[in-house]
N, C-alpha and C positions, 0 to 999 in steps of 0.2 A: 972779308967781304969779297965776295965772285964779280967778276968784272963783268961790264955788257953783253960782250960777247958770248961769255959762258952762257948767260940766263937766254940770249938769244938760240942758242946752241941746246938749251937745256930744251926750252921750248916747243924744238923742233924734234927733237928726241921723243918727247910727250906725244905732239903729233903722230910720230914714225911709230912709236910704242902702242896708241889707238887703232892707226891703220892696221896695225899688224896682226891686230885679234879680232877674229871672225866675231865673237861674242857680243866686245864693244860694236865694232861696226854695226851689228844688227840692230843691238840696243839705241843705236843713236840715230838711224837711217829714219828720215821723216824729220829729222831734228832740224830745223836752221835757225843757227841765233850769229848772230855779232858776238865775240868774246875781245875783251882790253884787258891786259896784265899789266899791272902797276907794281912797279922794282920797288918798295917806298926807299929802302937803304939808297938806292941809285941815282932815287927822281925821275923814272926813264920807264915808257910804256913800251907795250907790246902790241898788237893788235891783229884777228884773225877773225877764221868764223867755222862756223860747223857747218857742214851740208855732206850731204852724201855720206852720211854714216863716221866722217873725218873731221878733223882740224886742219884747215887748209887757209892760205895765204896770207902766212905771218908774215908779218911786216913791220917794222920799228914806229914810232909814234902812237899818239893815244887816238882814238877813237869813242869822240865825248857822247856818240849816241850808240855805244855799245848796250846788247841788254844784256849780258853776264861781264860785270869786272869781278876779277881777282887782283887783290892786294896782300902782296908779299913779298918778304925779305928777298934779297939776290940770294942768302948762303939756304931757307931753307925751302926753294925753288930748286934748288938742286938737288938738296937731299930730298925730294918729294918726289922728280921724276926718276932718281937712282934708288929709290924703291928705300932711302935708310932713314924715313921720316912717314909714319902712317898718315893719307889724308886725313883720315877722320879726326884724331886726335891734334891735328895741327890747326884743324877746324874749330873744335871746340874749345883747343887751349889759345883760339886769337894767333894765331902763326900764321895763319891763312883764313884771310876774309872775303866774303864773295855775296855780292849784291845781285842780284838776279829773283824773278818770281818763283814764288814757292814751288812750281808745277816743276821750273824750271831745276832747281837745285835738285828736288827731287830724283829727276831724270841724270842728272850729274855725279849725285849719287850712287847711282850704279854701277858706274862706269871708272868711278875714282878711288 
């Protein structure tokens, strides 16, 4: 199991790993939602938000009127943003759950 730190680390990596592709940014510019990552292994949120084509001001604690949560493991939150765990398929096999409107996943799709 990946300690807090890690998943907060991982998190931020995600973010840095967004900014860093012109592609994404493009795709998500206009975007602004609340996002809350839920550790469930941990018990322990996350909490940030999209603007500006980015994932910007993650913060520890949950944010109960988030409109995208992610719920997932600490260990494969890590393997997710080190690229050794496909989104899509951690998606469909229940690894990674995400509440959000359909317009919205949609758009997260793209980009994940």
């Amino acid at each position: 199991m990946a300690t807090i730190d890690e998943c907060r680390t991982a998190l931020e990596q995600f973010a840095d790993n967004l900014a860093s592709n012109p592609k994404t940014v493009k795709k998500l510019t206009g975007f602004q939602r609340s996002l809350a990552a839920d550790i469930k292994d941990l018990s322990v949120s996350f909490n940030g938000r999209f603007d500006g084509g980015k994932l910007v001001d993650i913060v520890d604690g949950d944010n109960p009127d988030a409109e995208i949560r992610m719920i997932v493991g600490s260990d494969d939150l890590l393997k997710l943003v080190a690229g050794e765990l496909d989104f899509m398929k951690a998606f469909t096999g229940g690894q990674v759950k995400i509440k959000a409107p359909m317009m919205d996943l949609m758009k997260l799709r793209q980009v994940l």
